[in-house]
C-alpha positions as CSV (number, residue, x, y, z in Angstrom):
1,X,9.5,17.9,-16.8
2,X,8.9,21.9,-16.4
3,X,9.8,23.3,-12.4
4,X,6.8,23.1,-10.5
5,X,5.8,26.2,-8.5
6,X,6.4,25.0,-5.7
7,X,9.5,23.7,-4.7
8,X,9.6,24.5,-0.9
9,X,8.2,21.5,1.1
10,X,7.1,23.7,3.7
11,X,5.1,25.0,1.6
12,X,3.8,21.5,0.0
13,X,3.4,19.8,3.6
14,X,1.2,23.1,4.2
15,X,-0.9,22.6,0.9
16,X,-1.3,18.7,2.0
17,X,-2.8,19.6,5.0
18,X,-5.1,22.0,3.4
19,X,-6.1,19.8,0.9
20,X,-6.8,16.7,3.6
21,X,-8.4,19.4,5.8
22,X,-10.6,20.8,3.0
23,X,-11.9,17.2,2.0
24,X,-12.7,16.3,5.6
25,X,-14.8,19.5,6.6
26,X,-16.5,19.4,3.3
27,X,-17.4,15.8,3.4
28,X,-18.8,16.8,6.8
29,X,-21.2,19.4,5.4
30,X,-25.2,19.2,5.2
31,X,-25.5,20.1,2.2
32,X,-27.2,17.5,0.1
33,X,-25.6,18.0,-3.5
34,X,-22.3,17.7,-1.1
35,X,-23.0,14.4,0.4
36,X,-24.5,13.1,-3.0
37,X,-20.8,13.8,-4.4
38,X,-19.2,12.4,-1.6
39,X,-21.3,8.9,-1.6
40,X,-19.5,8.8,-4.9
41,X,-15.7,9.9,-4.5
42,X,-15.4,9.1,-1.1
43,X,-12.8,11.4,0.9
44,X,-10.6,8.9,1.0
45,X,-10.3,8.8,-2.6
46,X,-9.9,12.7,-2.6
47,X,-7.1,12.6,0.2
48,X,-5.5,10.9,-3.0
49,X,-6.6,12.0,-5.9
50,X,-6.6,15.7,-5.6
51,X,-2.8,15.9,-4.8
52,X,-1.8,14.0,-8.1
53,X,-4.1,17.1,-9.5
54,X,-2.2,19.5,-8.1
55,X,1.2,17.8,-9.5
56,X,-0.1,17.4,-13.1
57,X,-1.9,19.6,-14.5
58,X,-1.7,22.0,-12.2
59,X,2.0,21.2,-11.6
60,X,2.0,23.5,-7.9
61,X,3.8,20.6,-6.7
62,X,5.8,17.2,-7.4
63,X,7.0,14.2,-5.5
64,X,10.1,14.1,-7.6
65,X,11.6,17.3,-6.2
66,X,10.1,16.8,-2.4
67,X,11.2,14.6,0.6
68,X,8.0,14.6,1.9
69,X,7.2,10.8,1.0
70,X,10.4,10.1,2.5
71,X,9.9,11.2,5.9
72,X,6.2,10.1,6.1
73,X,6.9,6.8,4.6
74,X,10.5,6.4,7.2
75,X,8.9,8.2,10.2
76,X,5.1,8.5,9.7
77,X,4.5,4.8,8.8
78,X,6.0,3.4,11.1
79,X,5.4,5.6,14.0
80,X,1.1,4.8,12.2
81,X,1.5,1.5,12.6
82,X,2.8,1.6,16.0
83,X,-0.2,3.7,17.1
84,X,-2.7,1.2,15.2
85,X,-1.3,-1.6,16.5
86,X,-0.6,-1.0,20.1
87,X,-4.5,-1.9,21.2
88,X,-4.9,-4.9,18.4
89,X,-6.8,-7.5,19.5
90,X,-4.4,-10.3,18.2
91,X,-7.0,-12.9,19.0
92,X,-9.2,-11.1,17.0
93,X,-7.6,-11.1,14.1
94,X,-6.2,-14.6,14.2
95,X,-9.7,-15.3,14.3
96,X,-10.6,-14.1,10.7
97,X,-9.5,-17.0,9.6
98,X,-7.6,-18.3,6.3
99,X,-9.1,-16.5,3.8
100,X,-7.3,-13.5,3.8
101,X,-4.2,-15.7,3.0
102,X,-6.0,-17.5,0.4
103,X,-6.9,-13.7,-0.8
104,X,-3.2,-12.6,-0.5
105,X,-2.1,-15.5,-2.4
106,X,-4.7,-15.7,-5.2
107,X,-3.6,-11.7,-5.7
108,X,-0.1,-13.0,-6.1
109,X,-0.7,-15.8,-8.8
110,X,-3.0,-13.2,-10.7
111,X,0.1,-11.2,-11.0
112,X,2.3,-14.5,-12.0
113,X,-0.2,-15.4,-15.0
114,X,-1.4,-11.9,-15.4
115,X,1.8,-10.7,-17.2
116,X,1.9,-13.5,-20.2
117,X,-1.5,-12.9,-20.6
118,X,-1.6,-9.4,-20.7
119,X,1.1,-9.8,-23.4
120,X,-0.5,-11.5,-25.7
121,X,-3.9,-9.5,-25.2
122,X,-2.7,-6.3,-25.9
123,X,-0.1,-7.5,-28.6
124,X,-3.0,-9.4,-30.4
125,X,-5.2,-6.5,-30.2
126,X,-3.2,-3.5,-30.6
127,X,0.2,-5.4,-32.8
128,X,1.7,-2.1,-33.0
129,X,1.4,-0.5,-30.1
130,X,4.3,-1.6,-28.0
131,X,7.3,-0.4,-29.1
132,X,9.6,-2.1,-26.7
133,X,11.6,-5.6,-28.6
134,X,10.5,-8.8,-26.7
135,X,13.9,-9.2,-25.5
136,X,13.8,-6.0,-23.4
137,X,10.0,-6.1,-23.0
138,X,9.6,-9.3,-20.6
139,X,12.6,-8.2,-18.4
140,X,11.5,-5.1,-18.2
141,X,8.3,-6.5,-16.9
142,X,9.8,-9.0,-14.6
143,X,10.4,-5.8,-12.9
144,X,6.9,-4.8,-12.5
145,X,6.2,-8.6,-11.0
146,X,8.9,-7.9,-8.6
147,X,7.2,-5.3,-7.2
148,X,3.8,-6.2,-7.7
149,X,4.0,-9.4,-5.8
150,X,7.0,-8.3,-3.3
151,X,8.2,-4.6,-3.1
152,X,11.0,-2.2,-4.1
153,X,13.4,-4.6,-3.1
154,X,12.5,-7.6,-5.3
155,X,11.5,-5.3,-7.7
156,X,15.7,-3.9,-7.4
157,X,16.3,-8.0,-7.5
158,X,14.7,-8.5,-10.7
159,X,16.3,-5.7,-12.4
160,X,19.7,-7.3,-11.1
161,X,19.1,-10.5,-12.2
162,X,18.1,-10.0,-15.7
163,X,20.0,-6.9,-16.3
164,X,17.4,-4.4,-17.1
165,X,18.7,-1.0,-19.0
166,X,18.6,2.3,-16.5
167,X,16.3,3.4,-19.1
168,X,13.6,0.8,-19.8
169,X,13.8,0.2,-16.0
170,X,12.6,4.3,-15.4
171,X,9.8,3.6,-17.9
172,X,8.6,0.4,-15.6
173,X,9.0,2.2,-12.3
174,X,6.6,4.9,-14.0
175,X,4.1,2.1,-15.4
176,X,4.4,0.3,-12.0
177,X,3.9,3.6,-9.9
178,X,0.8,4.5,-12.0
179,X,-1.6,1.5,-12.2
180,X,-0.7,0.3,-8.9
181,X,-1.8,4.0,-7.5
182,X,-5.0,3.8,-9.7
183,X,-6.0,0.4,-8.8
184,X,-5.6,1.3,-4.9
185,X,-7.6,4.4,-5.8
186,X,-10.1,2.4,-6.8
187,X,-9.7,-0.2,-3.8
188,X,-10.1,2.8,-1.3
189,X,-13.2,3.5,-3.3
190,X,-14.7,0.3,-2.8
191,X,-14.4,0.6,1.1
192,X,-16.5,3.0,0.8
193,X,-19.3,0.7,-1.0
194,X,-18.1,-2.5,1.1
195,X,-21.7,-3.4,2.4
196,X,-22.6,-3.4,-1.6
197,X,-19.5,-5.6,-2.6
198,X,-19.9,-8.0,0.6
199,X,-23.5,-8.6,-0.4
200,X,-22.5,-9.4,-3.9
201,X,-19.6,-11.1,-2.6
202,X,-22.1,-13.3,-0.2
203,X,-19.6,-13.5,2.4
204,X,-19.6,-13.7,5.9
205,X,-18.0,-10.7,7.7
206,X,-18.9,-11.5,11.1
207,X,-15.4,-11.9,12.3
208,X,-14.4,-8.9,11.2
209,X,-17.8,-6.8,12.6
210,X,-16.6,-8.8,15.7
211,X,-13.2,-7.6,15.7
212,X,-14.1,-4.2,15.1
213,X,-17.2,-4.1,17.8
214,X,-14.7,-5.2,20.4
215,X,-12.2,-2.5,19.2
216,X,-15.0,0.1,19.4
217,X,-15.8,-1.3,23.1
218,X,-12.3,-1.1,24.2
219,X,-11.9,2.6,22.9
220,X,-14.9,3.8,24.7
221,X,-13.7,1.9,28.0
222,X,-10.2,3.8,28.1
223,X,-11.6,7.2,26.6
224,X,-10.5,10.1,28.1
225,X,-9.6,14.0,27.5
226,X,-6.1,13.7,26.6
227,X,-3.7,16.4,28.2
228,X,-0.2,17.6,27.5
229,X,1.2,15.0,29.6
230,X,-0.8,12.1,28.3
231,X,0.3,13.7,24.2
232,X,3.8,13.7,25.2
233,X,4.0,10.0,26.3
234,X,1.9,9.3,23.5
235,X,4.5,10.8,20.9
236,X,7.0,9.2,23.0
237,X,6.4,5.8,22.4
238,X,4.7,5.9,18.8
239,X,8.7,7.7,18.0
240,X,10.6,5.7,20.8
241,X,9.5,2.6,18.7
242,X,10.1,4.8,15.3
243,X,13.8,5.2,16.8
244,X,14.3,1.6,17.8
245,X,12.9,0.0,14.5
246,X,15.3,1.9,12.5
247,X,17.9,1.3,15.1
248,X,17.8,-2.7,14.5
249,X,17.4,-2.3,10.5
250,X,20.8,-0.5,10.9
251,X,21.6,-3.1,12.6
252,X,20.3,-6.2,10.9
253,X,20.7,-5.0,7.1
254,X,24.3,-4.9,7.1
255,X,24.6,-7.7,9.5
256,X,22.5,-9.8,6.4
257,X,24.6,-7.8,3.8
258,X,27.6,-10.4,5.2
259,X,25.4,-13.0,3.7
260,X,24.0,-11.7,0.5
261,X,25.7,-14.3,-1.3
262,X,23.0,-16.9,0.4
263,X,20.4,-14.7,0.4
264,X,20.5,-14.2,-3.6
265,X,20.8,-17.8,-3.6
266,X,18.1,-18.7,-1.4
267,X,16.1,-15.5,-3.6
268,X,15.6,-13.9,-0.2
269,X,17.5,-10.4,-1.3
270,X,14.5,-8.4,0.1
271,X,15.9,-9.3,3.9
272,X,18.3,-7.0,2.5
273,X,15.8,-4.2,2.5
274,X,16.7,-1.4,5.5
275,X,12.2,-0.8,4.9
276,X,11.3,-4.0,5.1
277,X,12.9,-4.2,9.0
278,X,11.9,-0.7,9.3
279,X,7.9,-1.9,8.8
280,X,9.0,-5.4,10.4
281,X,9.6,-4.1,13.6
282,X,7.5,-1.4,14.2
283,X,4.6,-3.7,13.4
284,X,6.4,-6.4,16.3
285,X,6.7,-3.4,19.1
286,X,3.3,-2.2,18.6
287,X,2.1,-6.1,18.6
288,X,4.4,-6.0,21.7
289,X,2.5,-3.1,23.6
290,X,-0.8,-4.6,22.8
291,X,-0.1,-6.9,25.5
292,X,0.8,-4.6,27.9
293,X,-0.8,-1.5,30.1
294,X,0.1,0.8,27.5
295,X,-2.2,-0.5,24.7
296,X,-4.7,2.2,27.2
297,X,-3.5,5.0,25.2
298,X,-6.1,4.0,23.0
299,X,-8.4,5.9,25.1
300,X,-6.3,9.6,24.1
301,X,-6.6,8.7,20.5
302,X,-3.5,6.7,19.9
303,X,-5.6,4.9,16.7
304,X,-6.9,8.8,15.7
305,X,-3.9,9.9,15.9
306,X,-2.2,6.9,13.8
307,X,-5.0,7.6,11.1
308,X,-3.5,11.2,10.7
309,X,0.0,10.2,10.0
310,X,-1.4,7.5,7.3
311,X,-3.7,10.5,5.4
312,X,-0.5,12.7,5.5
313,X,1.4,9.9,3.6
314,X,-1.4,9.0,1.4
315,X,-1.4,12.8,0.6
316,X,2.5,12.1,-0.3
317,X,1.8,9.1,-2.4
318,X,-0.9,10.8,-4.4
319,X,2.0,13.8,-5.7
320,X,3.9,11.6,-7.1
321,X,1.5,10.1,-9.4
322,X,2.1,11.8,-12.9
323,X,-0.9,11.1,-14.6
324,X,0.8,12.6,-17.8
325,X,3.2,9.6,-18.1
326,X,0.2,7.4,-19.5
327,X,0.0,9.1,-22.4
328,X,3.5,8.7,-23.4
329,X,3.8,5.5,-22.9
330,X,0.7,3.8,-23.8
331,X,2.1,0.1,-25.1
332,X,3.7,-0.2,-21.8
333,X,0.8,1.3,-19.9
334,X,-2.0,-0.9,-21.4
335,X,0.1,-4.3,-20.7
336,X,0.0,-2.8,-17.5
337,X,-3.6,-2.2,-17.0
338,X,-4.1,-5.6,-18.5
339,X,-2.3,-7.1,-16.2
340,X,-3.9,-5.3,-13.3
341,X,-7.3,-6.0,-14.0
342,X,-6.4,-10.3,-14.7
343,X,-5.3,-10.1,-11.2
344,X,-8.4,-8.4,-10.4
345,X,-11.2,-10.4,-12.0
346,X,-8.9,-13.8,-10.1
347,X,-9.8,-12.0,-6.9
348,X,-13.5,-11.0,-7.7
349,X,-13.6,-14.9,-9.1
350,X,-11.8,-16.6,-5.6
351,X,-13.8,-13.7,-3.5
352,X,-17.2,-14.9,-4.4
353,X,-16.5,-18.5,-4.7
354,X,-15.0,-18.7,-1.4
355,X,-17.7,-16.1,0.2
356,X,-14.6,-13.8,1.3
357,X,-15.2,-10.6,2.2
358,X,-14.0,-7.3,-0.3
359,X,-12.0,-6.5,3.1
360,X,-9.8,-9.7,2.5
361,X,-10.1,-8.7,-1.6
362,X,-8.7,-5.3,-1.0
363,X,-6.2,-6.0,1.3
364,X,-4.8,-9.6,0.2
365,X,-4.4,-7.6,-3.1
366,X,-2.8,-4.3,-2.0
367,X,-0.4,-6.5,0.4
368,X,0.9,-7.7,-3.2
369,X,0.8,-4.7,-5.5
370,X,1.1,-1.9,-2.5
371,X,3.7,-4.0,0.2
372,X,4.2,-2.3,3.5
373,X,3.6,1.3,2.5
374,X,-0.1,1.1,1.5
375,X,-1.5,-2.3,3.0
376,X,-2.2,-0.8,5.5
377,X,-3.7,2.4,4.4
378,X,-6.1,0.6,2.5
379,X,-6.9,-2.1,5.8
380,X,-7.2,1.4,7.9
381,X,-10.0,2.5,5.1
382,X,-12.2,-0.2,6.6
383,X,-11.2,0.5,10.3
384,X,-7.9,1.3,12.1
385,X,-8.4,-2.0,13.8
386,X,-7.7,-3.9,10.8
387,X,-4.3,-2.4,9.7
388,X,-2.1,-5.4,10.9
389,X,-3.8,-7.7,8.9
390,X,-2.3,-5.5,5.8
391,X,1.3,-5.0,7.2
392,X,1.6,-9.1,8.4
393,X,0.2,-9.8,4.7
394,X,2.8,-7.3,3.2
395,X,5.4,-9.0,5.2
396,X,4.6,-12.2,3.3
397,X,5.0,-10.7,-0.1
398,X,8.0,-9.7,0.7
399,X,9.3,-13.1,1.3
400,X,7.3,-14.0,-1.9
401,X,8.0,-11.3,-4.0
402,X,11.7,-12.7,-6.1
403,X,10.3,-16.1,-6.5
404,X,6.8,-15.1,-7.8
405,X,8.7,-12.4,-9.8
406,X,10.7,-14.8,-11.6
407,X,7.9,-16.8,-11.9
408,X,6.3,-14.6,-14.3
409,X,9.8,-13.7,-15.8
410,X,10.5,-16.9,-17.1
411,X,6.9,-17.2,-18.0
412,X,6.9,-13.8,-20.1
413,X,10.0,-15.1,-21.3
414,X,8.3,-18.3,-23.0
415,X,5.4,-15.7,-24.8
């Protein structure tokens, strides 16, 4: 891969910015050919999108040679969903029922049945298209499941288990990376279009108006001018809570690494996972604040300001999608599309035979293919209110993700 002009991350952070700037003030504009373009990419989308331009073809930037997604998925995150959480009303969302579990867990068993299937599919239609032997092919896929239905660490698991070459496992990370940041491009679309999709959908998403109508009626209670003070204490506890979440996975991850033994046993390595804590606890301490008097700092902009720190690492994600990589692998890719959209029509099928709404569709499925790092992006795409609901599904899928990944393995395996 050629040097990409940039290499400075100064330099990138400032081009993110401009980029996430640009998209909101033009999105803001009057001008009617303007809003006709955004009604179809909404900004979210182009928060994304235009960043994985400017890494391929432009190739100004990369993810590969930055630590940008580093420190806003380590710091940012965290610190975002700290700041989202801290005025949640909890009742509120226990209240929206269980079909965004249902949601989450009909996204995982499309993933489980999606891989076999997609298999066959592509091999029936295209026989000579994946290169791959079958041998190599389904545990280098039991990867993707890993990761799909859990995270990095069960996707790690998998690899361990079934003791996936360095090479074919690169090739998967680039396949996984890929459709999984398409299909949440297209998930961040659809909130966008939600009233559309609910309608289709029929479903009833008066729980979550409810939930969002009190959140709105809270903010406007506690509003206020913010000052320097009010920032500073603000900052304060968003990274106070930053520094004592990474402070206990320091803590607990090696403590657990005593019993890794048990834990490969019980397939629980993922509690081995210093960003599964990391997300853990920040998402406890914000919980925590929401019942106290600090959940006020609401009225400053603490959800604003938590809605900043996820664009900036949505910006992040988006450069380090290499939208060349499909092209050179295109076996791979399209058992990987396959797969995607299986677990897609199950959702669509579930969604509109339970009446759920695309909320609970989009974020019961990002929770499985996203985890931690972009649940709650795409929850916050509907309203900053609803972010916890993606980070406490995420949560699950990690505890999920090794035993629905070899699941599908041994499935794969079979085909």
């Amino acid at each position: 891969m050629m040097q990409p002009y940039f290499t400075n991350d100064a330099i990138v952070l400032g081009l993110l910015l401009s980029v996430l700037s640009f998209v909101f003030f033009t999105s803001t504009s009057k001008n009617k050919w303007i809003q006709k373009f955004y009604t179809i990419f909404p900004p979210l989308l182009l928060c994304y999108f235009l960043p994985a331009l400017l890494h391929w073809p432009l190739n100004l930037i990369s993810g590969e040679n930055s630590v940008l997604y580093k420190v806003s998925s380590q710091y940012l995150l965290p610190a975002s969903l700290i700041l989202l959480c801290l005025s949640i009303d909890l009742k509120g969302v226990w209240n929206l029922g269980p079909k965004a579990l249902i949601m989450f867990l009909t996204g995982s068993l499309g993933v489980i049945i999606g891989g076999p299937i997609a298999i066959i599919t592509v091999k029936y239609l295209f026989p000579d298209l994946i290169q791959t032997n079958p041998e190599d092919l389904w545990k280098g896929l039991s990867t993707i499941a890993g990761s799909w239905i859990g995270g990095g660490a069960n996707q790690t698991a998998m690899k361990e288990i079934f003791s996936v070459n360095e090479n074919l496992f690169a090739v998967m990370i680039v396949v996984d990376v890929v459709v999984a940041n398409v299909w949440m491009g297209l998930l961040l679309y659809g909130a966008s279009i939600t009233d559309k999709l609910d309608k289709w959908l029929r479903a009833d998403t008066s729980a979550i108006v409810d939930l969002q109508n009190k959140m709105s009626a809270f903010q406007k209670g506690v509003e206020k001018i913010p000052d320097t003070k009010s920032l500073l204490y603000l900052l304060t506890i968003a990274f106070a809570g930053v520094a004592l979440s990474h402070w206990g996975a320091d803590v607990i991850t090696p403590w657990l690494g005593k019993y890794n033994d048990v834990l490969i046993s019980w397939r629980l390595t993922a509690l081995n996972s210093s960003f599964f804590w990391i997300a853990f606890l920040a998402t406890t301490i914000g919980l925590f604040i929401s019942f106290t008097r600090l959940r006020n700092f609401e009225g400053i902009g603490a959800s604003r300001l938590g809605s900043v720190f996820l664009y900036v690492l949505i910006a992040t994600i988006g450069m380090q999608m290499n939208l060349k990589e499909v092209f050179q692998n295109l076996g791979l890719f399209a058992v990987g599309f396959v797969w995607m959209c299986i677990h897609c029509i199950l959702l669509v099928l579930v969604a509109r035979w339970i009446k759920a709404p695309f909320f609970f569709l989009a974020v019961g499925s990002q929770a499985n293919i996203g985890g931690a790092a972009s649940a709650p992006i795409v929850a916050a795409a509907f309203s900053p209110a609803l972010a916890p609901v993606g980070v406490l599904l995420a949560v699950l899928g990690y505890a999920l993700g090794t035993y629905g990944g070899l699941l599908c393995a041994f499935l794969m395996q079979l085909i």
